[in-house]
N, C-alpha and C positions, 0 to 999 in steps of 0.2 A: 525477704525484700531485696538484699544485697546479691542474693543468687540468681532472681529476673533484673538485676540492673546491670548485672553482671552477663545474662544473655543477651539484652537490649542491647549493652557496647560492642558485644563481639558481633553480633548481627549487622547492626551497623558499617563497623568497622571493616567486615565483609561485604558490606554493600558498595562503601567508598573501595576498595580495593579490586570490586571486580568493573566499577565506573570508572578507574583508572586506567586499569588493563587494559578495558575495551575502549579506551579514548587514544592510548596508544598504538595498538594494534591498527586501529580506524586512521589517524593519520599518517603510519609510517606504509599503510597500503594504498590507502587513496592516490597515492603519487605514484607508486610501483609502476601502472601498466604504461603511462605516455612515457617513463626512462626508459624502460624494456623498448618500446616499440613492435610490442609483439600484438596485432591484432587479432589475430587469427583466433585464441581461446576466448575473446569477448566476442568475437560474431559468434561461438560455440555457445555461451552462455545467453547471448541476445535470445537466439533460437528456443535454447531449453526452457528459461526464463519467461522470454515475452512471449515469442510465438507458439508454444505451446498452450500459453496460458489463455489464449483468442478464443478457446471454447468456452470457456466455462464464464469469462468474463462475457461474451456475446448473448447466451441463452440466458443469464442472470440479467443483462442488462433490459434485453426483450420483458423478459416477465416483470421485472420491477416499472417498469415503464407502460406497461400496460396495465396492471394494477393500479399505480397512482394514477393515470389518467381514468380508469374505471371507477376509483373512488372521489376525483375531482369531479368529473361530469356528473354522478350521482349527486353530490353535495349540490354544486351549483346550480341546478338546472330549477332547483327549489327556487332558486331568484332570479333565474333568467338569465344567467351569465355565465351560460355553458359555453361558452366564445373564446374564454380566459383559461381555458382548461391548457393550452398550449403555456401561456405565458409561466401559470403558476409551476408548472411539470416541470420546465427548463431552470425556474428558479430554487426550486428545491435541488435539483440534478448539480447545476452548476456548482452552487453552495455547499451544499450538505452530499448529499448522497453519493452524487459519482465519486469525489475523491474517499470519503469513507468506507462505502463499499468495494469499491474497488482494493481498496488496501486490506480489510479483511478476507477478500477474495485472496489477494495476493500472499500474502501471510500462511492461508491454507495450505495454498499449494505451492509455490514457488518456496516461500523464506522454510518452510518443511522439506521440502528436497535441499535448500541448500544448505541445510544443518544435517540433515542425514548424511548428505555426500560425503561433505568436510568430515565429519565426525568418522562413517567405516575409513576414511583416509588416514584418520590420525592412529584408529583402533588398529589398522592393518600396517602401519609403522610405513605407510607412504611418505607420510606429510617430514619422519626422521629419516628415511632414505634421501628425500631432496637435500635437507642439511647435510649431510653427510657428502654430497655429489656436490656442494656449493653452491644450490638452486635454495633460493628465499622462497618458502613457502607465501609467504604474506605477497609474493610478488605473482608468483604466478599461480597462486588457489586461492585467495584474498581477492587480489586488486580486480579480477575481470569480475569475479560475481556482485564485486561492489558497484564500479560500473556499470554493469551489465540491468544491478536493479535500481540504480540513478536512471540510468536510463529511458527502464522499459517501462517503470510505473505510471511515469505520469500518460507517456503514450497509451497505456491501456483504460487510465483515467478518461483522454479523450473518445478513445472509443466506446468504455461504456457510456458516456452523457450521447453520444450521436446513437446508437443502436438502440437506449431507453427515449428518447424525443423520437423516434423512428416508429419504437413501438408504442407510445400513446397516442401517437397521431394515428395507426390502423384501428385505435379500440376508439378514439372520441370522434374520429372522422369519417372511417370510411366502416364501421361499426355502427358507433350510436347516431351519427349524424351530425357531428359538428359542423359548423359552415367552415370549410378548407381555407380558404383566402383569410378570416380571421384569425384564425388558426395561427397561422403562421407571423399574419403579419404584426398583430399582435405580442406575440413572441422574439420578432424583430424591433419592434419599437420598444420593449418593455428591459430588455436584454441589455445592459449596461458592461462595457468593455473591461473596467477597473473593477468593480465591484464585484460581477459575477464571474467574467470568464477568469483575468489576472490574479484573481485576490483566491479562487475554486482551483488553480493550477498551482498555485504557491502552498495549498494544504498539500497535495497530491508528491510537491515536490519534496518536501518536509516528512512527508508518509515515509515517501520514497527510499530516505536519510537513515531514518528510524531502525523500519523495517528489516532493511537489507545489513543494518547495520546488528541489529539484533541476531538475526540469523545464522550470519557469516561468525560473532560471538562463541554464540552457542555450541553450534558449531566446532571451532577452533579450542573454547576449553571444556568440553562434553570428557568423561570420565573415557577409559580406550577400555570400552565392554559391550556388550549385547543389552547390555540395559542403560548401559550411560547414552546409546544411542536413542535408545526409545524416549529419553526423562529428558535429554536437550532437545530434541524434536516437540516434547510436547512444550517446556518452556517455552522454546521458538513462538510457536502459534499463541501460547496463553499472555505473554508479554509483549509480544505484537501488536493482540486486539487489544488490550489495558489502555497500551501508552498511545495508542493512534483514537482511543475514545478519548483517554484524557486529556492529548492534543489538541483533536478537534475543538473541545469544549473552551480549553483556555484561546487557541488561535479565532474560533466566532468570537470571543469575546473581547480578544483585541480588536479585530475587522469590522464587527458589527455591532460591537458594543454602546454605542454612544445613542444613547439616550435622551438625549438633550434635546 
């Protein structure tokens, strides 16, 4: 008994200690790049980051969006009110979907490369040659990828919600036959400013925090071997998707929780 209570503490106490690290790490970078003023490796990172990641978040966002509209119009048409297929699609997307999926999109691919990077950096004694030179690694391999995925996330949030409402209007409208003008308009009138769009950006932005902030972690204290880089990479993505579900969860039920 004393031996698993004895694991329990150190566990623990390993948990607070790497929640430290990486709170400090996270703030003494977050500020790095506007002292520097060096922009040039975040527009590197924008690039590698966001716009790389346009594929994969585009053709996800299409099929997802075409699906849920193919499984709305299917449901509803049973009652007549295949019309609403636009309004429910955009409600789900805003809320739920686009910022969730999109962050586990992101996590895949993005916070994965940005732990591998950082890490062969550390393994290849990169990251000790800048200290040594008088260059703050946290300053200039930290700060732009953290930025960089404050940044791009939420933007690629908004693109997936416009490419999945894009593509369930081709499967319920110009597919199955929705009437177009309801469609839409419907989905204009039903679409609340605070509630969907502000409250569905503020997840995405939160994601955004997380994520990057995980990555760049992982990253930075990954073991300097061929397998420390494999085992922080995979943490990256497995504690990525955890805490952007268990986010989710807790933030709807701040946001939307009231039941009254």
């Amino acid at each position: 008994m004393i031996r698993y209570l004895r694991l329990l503490g150190q566990s623990a106490l390993g948990f607070l200690e790497s929640l430290g690290r990486a709170s400090m790490m996270w703030g003494l970078a977050i500020w790095g790049l506007p002292k520097r003023g060096d922009f040039s490796i975040l527009v590197k990172q924008i690039y590698h980051i966001g716009v790389l990641s346009l594929v994969i978040i585009g053709l996800s966002a299409f099929s997802i969006g075409a699906v849920i509209a193919l499984q709305f119009y299917t449901q509803l048409f049973r009652f007549g009110a295949q019309d609403t297929v636009g309004l429910g699609l955009a409600l789900v997307l805003l809320r739920e979907l686009g910022p969730v999926v999109t962050a586990l999109l992101f996590a895949g691919r993005a916070g994965s490369a940005i732990t591998a990077e950082i890490s062969l950096m550390k393994t290849t004694d990169q990251l000790a040659a800048m200290e040594m030179m008088g260059i703050d690694p946290l300053q200039r391999v930290v700060a732009p990828r953290l930025w960089a995925g404050l940044l791009c996330l939420p933007m690629l949030t908004a693109v997936f919600n416009v490419v999945a409402i894009w593509g369930g209007s081709i499967v319920a409208v110009d597919w199955l036959g929705a009437d177009r003008e309801s469609y839409w308009a419907l989905m204009k009138d039903g679409v609340l400013l605070w509630d969907d769009l502000v409250l569905g950006m503020t997840k995405s932005v939160v994601f955004a925090i997380v994520v990057t902030w995980i990555a760049v972690f992982q990253g930075y204290n990954s073991e300097p071997t061929a397998e420390g880089i494999g085992l922080a990479t995979t943490r990256t993505v497995v504690v990525s998707s955890v805490a952007v579900l268990a986010l989710d969860f807790l933030m709807t039920l701040v946001m939307y929780g009231d039941f009254q």
